[in-house]
TIRO-2110 file (N, C-alpha, C; in Angstrom, 1 decimal):
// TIRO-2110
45.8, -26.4, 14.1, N, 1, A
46.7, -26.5, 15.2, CA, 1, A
46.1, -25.8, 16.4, C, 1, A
45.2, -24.4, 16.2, N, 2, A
44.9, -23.6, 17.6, CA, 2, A
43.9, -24.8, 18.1, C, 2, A
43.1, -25.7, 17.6, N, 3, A
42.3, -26.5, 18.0, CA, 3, A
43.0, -27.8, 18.9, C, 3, A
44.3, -27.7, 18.6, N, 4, A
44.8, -29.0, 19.2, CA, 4, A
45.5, -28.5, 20.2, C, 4, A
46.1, -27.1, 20.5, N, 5, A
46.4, -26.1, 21.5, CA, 5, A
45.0, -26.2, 22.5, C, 5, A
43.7, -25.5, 22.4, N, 6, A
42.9, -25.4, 23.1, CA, 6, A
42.1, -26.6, 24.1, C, 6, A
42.3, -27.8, 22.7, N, 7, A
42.3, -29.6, 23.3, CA, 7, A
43.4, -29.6, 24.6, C, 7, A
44.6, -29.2, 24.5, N, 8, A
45.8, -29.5, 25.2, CA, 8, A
45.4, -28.6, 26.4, C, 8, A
45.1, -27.3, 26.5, N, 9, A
44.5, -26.2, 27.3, CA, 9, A
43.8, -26.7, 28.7, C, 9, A
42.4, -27.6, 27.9, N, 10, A
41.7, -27.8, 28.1, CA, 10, A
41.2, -29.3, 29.3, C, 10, A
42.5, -29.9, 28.5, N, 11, A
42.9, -31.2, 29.4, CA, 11, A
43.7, -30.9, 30.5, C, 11, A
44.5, -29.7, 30.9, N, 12, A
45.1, -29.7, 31.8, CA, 12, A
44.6, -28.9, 32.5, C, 12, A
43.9, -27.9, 32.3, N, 13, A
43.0, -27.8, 33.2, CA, 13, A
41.6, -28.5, 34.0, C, 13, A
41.4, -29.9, 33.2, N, 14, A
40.8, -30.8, 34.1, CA, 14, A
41.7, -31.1, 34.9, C, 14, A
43.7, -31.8, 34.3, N, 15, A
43.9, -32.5, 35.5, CA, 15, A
44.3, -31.7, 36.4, C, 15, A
44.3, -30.2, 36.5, N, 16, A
44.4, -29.7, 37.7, CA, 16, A
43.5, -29.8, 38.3, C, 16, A
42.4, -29.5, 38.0, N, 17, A
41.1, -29.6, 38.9, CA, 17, A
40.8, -31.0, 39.4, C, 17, A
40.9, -32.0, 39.1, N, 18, A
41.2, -33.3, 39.4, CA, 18, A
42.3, -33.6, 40.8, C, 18, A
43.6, -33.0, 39.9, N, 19, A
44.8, -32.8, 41.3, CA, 19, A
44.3, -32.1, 42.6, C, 19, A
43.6, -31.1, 42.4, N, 20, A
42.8, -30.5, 43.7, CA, 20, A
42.0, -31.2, 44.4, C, 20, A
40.9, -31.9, 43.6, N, 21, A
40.3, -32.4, 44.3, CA, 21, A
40.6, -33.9, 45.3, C, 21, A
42.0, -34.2, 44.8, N, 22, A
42.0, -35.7, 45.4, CA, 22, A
43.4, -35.3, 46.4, C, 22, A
44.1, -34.3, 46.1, N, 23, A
44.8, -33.6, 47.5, CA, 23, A
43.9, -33.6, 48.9, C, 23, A
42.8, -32.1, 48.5, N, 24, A
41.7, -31.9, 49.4, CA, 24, A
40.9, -33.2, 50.4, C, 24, A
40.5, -34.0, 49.1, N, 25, A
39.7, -35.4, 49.6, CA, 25, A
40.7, -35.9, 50.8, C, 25, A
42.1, -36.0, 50.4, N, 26, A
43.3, -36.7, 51.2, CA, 26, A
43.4, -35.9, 52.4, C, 26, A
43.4, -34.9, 52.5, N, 27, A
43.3, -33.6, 53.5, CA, 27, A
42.1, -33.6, 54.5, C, 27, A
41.4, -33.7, 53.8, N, 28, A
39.8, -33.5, 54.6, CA, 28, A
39.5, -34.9, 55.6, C, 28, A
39.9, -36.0, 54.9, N, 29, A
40.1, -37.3, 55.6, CA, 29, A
41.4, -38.0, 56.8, C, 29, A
42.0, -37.6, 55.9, N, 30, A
43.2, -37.6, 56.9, CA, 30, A
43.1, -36.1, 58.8, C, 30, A
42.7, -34.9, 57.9, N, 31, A
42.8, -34.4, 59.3, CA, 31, A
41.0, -33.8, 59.7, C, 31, A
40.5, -33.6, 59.1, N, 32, A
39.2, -33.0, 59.1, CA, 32, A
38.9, -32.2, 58.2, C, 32, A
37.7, -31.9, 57.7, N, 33, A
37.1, -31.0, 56.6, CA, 33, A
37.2, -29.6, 57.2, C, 33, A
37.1, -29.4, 58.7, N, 34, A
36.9, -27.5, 59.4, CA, 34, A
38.4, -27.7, 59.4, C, 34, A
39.6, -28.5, 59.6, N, 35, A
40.9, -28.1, 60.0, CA, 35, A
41.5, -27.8, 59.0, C, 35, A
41.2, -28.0, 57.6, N, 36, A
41.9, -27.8, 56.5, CA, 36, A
41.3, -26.8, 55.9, C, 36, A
42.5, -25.6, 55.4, N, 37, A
41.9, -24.7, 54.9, CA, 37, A
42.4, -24.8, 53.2, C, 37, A
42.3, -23.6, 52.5, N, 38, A
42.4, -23.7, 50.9, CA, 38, A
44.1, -23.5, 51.1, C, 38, A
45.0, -22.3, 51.7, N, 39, A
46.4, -22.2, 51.9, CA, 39, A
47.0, -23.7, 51.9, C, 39, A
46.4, -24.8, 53.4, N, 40, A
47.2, -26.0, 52.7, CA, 40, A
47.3, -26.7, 51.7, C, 40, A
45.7, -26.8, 51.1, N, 41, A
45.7, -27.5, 49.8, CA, 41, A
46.6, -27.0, 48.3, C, 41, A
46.6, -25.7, 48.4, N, 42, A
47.6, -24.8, 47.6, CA, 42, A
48.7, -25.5, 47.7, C, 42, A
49.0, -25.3, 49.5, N, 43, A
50.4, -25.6, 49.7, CA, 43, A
51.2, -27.2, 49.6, C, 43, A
50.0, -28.1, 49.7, N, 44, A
50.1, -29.1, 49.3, CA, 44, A
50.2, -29.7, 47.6, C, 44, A
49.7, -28.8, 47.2, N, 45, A
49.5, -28.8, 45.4, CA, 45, A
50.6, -28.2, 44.8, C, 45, A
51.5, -27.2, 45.5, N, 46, A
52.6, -26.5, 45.5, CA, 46, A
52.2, -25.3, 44.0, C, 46, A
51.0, -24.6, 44.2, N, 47, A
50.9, -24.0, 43.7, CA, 47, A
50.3, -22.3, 44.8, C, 47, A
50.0, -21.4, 44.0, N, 48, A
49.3, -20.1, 44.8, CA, 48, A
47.9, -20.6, 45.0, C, 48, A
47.5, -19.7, 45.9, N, 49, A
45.9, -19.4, 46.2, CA, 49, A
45.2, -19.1, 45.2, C, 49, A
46.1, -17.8, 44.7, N, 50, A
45.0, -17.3, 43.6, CA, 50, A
45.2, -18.8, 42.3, C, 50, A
45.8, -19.3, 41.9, N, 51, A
45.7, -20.7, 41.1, CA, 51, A
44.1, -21.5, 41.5, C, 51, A
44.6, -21.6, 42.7, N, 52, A
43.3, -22.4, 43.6, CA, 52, A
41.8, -21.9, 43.0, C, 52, A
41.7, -20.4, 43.2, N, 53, A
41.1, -19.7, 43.2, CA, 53, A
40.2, -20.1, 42.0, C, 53, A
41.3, -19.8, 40.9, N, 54, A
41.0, -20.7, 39.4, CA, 54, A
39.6, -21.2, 38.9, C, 54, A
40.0, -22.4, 39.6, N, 55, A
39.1, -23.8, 39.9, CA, 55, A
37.9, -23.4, 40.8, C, 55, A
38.3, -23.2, 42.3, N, 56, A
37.4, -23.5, 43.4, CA, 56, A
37.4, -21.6, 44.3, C, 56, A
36.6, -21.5, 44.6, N, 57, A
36.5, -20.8, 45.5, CA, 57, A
36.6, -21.1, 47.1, C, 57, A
35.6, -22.1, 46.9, N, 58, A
36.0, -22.2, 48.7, CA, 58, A
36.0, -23.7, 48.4, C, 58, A
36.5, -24.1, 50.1, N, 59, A
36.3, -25.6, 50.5, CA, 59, A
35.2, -26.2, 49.9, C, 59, A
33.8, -25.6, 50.3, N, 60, A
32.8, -26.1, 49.8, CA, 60, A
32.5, -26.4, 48.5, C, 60, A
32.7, -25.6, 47.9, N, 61, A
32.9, -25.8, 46.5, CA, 61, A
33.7, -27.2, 46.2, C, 61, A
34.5, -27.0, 46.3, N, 62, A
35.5, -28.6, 45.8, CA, 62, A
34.9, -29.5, 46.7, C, 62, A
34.4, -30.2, 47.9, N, 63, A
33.8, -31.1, 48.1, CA, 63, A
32.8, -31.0, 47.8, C, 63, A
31.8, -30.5, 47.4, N, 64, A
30.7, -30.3, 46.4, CA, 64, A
30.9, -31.3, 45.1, C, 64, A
31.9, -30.9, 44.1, N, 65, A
32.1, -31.1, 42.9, CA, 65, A
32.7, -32.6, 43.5, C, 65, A
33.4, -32.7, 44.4, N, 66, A
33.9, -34.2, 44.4, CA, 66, A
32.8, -35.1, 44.5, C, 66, A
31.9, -34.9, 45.7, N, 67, A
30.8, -35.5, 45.7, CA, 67, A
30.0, -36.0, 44.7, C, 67, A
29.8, -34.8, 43.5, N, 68, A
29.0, -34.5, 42.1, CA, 68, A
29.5, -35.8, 41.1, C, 68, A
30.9, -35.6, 41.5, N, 69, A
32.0, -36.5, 39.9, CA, 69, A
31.8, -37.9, 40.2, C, 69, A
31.9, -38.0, 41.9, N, 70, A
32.0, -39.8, 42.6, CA, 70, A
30.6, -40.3, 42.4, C, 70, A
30.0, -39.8, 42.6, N, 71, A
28.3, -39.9, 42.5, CA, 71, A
27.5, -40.3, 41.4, C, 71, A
28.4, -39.6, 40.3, N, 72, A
27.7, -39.7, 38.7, CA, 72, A
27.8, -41.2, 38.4, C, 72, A
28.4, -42.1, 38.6, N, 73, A
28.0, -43.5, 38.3, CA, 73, A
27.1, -44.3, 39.1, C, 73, A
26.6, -43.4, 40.2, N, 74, A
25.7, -44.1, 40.7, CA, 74, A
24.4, -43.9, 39.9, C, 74, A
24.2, -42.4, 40.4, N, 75, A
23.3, -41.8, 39.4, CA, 75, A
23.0, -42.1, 38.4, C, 75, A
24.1, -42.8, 37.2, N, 76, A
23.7, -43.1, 36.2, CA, 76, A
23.4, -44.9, 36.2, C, 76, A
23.6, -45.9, 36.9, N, 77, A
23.2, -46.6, 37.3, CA, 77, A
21.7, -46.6, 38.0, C, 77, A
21.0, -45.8, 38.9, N, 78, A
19.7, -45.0, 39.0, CA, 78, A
18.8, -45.4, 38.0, C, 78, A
19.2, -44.6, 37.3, N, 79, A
18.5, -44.4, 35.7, CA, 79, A
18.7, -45.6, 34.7, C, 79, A
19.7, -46.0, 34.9, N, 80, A
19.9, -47.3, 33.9, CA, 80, A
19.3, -48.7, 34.4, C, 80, A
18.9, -48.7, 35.6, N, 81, A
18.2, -50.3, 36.6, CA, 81, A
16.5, -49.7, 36.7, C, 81, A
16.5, -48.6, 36.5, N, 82, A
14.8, -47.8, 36.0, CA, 82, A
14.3, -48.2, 35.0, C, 82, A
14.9, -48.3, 34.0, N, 83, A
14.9, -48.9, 32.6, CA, 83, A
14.4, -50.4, 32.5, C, 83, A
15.2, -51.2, 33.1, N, 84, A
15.1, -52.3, 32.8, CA, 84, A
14.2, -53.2, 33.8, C, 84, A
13.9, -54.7, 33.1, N, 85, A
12.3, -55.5, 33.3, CA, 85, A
13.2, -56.0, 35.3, C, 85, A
12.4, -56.0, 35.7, N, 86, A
13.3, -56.7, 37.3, CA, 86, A
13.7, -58.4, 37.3, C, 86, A
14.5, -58.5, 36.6, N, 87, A
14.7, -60.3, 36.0, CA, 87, A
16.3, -60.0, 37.5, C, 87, A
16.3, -61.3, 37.6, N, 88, A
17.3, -61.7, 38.2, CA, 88, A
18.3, -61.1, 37.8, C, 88, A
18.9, -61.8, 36.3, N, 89, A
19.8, -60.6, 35.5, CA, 89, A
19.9, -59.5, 36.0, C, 89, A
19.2, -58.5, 36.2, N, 90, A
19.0, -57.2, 36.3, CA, 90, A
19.8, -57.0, 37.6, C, 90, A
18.9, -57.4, 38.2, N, 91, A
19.4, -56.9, 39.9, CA, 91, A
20.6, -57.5, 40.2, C, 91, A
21.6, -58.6, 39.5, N, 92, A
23.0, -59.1, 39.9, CA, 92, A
23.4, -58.1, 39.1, C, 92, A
23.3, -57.7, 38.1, N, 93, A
24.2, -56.5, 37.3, CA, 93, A
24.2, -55.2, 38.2, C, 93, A
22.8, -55.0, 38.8, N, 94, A
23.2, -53.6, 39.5, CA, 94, A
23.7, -53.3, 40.8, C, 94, A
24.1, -54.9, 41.2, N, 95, A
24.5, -55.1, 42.5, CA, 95, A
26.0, -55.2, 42.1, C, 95, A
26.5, -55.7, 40.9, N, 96, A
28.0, -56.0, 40.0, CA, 96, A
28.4, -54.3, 40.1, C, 96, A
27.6, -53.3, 39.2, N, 97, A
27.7, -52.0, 39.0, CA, 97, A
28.0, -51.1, 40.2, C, 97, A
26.7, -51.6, 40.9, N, 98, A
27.2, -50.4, 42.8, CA, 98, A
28.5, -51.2, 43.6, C, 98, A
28.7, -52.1, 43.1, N, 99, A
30.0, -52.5, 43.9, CA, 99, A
31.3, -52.0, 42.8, C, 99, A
31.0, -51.8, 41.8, N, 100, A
32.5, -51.1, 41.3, CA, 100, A
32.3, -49.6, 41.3, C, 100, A
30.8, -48.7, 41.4, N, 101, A
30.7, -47.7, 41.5, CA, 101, A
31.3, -46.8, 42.7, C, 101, A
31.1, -47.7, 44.4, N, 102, A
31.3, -47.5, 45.3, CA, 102, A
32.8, -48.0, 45.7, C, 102, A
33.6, -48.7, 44.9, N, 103, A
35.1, -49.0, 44.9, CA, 103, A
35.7, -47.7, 44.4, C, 103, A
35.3, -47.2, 43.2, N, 104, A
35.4, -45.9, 42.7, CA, 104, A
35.7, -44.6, 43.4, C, 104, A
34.4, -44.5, 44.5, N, 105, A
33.9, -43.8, 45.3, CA, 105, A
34.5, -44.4, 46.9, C, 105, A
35.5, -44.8, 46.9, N, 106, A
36.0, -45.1, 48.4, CA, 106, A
36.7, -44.0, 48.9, C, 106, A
37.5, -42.9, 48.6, N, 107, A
37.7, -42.0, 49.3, CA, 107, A
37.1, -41.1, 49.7, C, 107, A
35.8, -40.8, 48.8, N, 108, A
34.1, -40.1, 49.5, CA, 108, A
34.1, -40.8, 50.5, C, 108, A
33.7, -42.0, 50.3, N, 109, A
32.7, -42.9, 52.0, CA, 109, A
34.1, -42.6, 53.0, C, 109, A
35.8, -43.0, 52.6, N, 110, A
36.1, -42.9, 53.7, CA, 110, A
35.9, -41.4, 54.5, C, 110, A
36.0, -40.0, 53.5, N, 111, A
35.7, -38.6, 54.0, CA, 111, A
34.6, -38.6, 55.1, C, 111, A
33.0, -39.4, 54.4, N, 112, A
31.9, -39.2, 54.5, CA, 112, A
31.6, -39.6, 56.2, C, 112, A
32.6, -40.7, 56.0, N, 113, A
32.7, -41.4, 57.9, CA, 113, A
33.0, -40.8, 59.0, C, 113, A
33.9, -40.1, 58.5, N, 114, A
35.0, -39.4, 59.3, CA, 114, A
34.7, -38.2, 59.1, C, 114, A
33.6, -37.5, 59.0, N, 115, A
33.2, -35.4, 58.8, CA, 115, A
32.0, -36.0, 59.0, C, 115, A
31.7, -36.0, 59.7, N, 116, A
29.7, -36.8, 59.7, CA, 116, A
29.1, -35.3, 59.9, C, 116, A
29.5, -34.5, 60.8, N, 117, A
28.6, -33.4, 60.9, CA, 117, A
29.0, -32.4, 59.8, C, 117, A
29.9, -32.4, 59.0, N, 118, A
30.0, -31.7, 57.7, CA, 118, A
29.3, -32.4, 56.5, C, 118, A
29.2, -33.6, 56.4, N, 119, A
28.4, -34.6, 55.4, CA, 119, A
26.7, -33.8, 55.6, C, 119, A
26.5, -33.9, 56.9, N, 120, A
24.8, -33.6, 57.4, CA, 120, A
24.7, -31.9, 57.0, C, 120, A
25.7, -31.1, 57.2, N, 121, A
25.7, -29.7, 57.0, CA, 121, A
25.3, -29.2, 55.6, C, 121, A
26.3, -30.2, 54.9, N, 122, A
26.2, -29.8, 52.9, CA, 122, A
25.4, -30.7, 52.7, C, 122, A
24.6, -31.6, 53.2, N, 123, A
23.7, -31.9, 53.0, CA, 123, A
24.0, -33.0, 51.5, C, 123, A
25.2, -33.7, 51.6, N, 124, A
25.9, -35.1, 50.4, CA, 124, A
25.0, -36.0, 51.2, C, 124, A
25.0, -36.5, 52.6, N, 125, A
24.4, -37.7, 53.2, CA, 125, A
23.2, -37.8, 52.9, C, 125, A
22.6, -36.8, 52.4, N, 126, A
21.1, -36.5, 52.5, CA, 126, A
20.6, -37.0, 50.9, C, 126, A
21.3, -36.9, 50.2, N, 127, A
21.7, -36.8, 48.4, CA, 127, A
22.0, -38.5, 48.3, C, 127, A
22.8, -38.8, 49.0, N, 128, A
23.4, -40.0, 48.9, CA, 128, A
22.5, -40.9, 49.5, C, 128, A
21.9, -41.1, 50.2, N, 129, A
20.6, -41.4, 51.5, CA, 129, A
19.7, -41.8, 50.1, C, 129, A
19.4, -41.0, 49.4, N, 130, A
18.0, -40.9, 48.4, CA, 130, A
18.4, -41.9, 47.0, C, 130, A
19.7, -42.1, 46.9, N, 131, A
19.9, -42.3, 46.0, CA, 131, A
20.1, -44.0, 46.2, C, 131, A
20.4, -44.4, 47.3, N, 132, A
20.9, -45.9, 48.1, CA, 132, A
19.3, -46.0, 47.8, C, 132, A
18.3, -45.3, 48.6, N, 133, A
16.8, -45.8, 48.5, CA, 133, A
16.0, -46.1, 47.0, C, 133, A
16.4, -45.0, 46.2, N, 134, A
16.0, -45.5, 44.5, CA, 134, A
16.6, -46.9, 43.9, C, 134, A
17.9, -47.0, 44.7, N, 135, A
18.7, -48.3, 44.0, CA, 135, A
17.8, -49.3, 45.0, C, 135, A
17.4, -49.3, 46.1, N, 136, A
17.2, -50.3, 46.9, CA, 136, A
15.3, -50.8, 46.1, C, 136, A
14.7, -49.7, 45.9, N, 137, A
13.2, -49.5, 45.3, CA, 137, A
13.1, -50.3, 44.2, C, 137, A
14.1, -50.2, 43.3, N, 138, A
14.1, -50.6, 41.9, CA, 138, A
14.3, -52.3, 41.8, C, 138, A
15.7, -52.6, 43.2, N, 139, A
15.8, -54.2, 43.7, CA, 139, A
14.3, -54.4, 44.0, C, 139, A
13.8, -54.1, 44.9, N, 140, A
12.8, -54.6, 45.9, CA, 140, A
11.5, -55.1, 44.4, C, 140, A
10.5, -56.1, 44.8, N, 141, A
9.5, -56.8, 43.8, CA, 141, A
8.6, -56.1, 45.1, C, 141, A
7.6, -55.4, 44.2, N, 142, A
6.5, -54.7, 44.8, CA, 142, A
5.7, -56.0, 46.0, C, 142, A
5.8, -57.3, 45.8, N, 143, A
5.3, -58.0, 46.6, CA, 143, A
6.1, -58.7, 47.0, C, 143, A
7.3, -58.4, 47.5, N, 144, A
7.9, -59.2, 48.4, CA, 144, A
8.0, -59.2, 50.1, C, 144, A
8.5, -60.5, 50.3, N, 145, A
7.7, -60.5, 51.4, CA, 145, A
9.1, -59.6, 52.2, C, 145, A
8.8, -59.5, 53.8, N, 146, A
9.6, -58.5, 54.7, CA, 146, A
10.8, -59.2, 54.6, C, 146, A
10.9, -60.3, 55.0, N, 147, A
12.4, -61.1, 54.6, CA, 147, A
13.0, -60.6, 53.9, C, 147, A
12.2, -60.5, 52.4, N, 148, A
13.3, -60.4, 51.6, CA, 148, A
13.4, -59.0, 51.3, C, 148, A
12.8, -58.1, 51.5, N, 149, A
12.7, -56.9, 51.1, CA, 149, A
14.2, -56.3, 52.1, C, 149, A
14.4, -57.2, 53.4, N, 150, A
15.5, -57.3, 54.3, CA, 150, A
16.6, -57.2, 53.5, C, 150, A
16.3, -58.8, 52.7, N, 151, A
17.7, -59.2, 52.1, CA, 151, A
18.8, -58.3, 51.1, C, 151, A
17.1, -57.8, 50.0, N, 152, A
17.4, -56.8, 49.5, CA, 152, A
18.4, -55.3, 49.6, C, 152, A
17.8, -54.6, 50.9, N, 153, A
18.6, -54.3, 51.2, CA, 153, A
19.5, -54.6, 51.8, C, 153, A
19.8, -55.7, 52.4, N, 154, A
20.9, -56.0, 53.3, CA, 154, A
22.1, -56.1, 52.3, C, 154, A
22.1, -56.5, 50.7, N, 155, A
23.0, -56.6, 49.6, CA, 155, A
23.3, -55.4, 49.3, C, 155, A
23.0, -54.4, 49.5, N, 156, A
23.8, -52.9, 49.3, CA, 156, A
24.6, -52.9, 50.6, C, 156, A
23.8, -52.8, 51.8, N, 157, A
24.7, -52.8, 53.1, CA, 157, A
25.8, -53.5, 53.0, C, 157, A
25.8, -54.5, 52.8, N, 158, A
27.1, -55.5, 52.4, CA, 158, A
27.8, -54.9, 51.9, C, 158, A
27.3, -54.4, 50.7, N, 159, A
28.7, -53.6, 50.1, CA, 159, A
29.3, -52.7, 51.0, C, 159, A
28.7, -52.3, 51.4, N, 160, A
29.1, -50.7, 52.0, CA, 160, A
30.0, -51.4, 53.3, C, 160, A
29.7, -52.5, 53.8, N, 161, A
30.6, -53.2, 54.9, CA, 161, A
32.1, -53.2, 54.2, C, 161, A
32.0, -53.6, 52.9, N, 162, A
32.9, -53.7, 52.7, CA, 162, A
34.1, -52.6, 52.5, C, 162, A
33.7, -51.3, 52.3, N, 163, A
34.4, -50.8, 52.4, CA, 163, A
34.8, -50.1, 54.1, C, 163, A
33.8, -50.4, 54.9, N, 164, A
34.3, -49.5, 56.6, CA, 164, A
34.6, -50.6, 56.8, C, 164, A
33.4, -51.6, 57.2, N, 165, A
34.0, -52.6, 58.5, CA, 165, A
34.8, -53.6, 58.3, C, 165, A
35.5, -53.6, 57.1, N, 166, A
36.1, -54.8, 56.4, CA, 166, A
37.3, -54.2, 56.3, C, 166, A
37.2, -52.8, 56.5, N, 167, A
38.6, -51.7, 55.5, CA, 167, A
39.9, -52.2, 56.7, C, 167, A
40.4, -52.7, 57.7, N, 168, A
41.1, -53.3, 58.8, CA, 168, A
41.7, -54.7, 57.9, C, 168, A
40.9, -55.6, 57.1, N, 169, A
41.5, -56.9, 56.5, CA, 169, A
42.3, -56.7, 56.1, C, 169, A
43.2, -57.7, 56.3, N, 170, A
45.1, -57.7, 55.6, CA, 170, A
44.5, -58.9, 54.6, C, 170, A
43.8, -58.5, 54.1, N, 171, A
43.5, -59.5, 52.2, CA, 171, A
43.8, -58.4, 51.0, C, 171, A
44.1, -58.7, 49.9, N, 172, A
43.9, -58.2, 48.5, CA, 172, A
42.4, -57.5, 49.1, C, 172, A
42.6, -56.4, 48.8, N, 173, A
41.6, -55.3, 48.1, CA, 173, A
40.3, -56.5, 47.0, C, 173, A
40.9, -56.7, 45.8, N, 174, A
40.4, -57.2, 44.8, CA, 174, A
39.9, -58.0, 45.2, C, 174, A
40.3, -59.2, 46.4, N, 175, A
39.5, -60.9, 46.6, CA, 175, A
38.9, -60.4, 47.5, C, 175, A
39.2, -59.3, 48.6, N, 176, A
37.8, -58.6, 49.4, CA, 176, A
36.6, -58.5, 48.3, C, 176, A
37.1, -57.3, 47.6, N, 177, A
35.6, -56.5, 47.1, CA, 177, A
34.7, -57.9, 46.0, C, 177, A
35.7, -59.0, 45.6, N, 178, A
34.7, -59.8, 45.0, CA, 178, A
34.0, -61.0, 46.0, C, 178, A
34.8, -61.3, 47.2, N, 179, A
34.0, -61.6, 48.3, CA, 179, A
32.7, -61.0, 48.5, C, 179, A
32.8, -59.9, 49.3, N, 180, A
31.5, -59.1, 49.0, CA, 180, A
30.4, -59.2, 48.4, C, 180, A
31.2, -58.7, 46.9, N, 181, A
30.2, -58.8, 46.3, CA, 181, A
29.4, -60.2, 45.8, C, 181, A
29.7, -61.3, 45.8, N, 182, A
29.5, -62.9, 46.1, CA, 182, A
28.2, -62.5, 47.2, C, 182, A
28.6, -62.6, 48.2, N, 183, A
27.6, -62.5, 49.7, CA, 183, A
26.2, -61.5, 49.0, C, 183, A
26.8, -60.2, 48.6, N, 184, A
25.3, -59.2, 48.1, CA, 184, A
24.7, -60.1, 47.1, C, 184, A
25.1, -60.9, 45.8, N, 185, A
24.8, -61.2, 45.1, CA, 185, A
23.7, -62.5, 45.3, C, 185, A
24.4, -62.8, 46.4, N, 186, A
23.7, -64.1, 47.2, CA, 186, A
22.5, -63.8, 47.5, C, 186, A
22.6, -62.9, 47.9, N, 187, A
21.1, -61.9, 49.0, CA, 187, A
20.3, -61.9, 48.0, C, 187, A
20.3, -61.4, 47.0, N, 188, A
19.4, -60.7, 45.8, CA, 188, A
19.2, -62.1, 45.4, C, 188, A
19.4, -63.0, 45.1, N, 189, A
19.4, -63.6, 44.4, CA, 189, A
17.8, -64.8, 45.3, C, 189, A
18.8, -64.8, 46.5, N, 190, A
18.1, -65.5, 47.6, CA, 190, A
16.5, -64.6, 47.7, C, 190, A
16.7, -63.2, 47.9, N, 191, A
15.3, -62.5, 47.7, CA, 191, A
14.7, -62.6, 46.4, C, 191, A
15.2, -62.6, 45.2, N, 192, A
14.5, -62.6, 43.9, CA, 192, A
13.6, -64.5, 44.0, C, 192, A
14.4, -65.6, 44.2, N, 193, A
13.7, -66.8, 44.2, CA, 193, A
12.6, -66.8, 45.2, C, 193, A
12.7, -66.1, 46.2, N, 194, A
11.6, -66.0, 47.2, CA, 194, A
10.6, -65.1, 47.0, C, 194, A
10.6, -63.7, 46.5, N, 195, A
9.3, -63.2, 45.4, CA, 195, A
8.8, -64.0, 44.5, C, 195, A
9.6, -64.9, 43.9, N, 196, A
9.5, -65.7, 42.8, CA, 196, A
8.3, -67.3, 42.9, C, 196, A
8.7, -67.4, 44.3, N, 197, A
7.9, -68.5, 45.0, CA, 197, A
6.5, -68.3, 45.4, C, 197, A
6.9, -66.7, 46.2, N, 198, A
5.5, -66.3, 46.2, CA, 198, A
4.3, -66.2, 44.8, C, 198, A
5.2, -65.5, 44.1, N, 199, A
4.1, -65.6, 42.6, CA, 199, A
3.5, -66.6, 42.1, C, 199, A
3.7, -67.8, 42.6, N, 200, A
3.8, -69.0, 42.0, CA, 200, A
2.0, -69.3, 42.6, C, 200, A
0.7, -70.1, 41.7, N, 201, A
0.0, -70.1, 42.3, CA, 201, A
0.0, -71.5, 43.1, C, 201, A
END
C-alpha cells in the first residue's frame, strides 16, 4: 500500500509541476516573459509562493524545463532519423514526426515569437536553431543539388508556417496541419527524386 501512496505522491506532483508550467507558458505569451512575475503565476494557480517555490525557483527555471519537456520529441526524433538508411520512407516519416512534434510544441513557438529577446538571452533559439539544422542534415543527400537542398529545407519551414503565418486561418486546426504537412511532404519528396536522378548514370 505505502508503494501505491508514494505512486499517487508522486503523480501529483508531476501534475503540479505540469499545471505550472502551462499557466506560466499562458502568462509569458499572452503578456510577456519580463512582465510576469512568480506572485502571478502562484496567483493564477491559486496556490502560495512558497508552493511555487517547491517545483521552480525562478522564472527561468520553469521556462527552461518547458523548453526541455517540448523539445524531447524532437530530440528524440534527432537521434531516431540518425539511425536510419536516407530512403524516401525515412524522410516522409520524419517530416510526418516534426509536424506532430511541433503541433505538440505550439505554445513554445507561440512564447518563442513573441519574447524574441528573452528566447536569444536563455539561449532556447540557439538550442532549437541546432537542432532544426541536425533534422535538416540528416534530410539533405550529401550530393544534392542547391535546389533541392532548398526544397529540403523549405519542408521544415513549411511546417513552421504553419504554425505563425497560417495561425490567422479560420480552417480546422487538424485539415490545416495535414495541409501542411502534404506541401512539406511534397518538397522532400520532390528533393529525394531529384538526388535520385542525379545518381543515376
Amino acid at each position: 500500500m505505502g508503494g501505491t501512496m508514494d505512486g499517487t505522491k508522486q503523480r501529483r506532483r508531476g501534475d503540479t509541476r505540469q499545471r505550472i508550467q502551462d499557466v506560466a507558458l499562458e502568462l509569458f505569451a499572452e503578456q510577456g516573459y519580463e512582465k510576469t512575475s512568480l506572485r502571478e503565476i502562484a496567483e493564477h494557480l491559486d496556490v502560495t509562493k512558497a508552493a511555487l517555490y517547491y517545483h521552480f525557483k525562478t522564472k527561468e527555471e520553469i521556462l527552461v524545463s518547458i523548453f526541455e519537456d517540448l523539445a524531447r520529441p524532437i530530440e528524440e526524433l534527432v537521434e531516431w532519423g540518425g539511425g536510419q538508411p536516407k530512403t524516401l520512407e525515412t524522410k516522409q516519416e520524419i517530416v510526418r514526426r516534426y509536424s506532430q512534434a511541433l503541433t505538440g510544441a505550439s505554445p513554445l513557438f507561440r512564447f518563442m515569437q513573441e519574447n524574441q529577446a528573452t528566447v536569444r538571452e536563455l539561449r532556447i533559439g540557439e538550442t532549437f536553431k541546432r537542432r532544426m539544422l541536425d533534422l535538416r542534415d540528416i534530410l539533405v543527400d550529401p550530393d544534392a543539388s542547391l535546389a533541392d537542398q532548398v526544397r529540403y529545407s523549405s519542408a521544415l519551414f513549411t511546417l513552421h508556417a504553419g504554425l505563425f503565418v497560417l495561425q490567422d486561418l479560420d480552417v480546422d486546426p487538424e485539415d490545416k496541419r495535414r495541409a501542411v504537412l502534404e506541401v512539406a511532404t511534397d518538397l522532400v519528396t520532390q528533393a529525394h527524386e531529384g538526388s535520385s536522378r542525379t545518381e543515376r548514370p
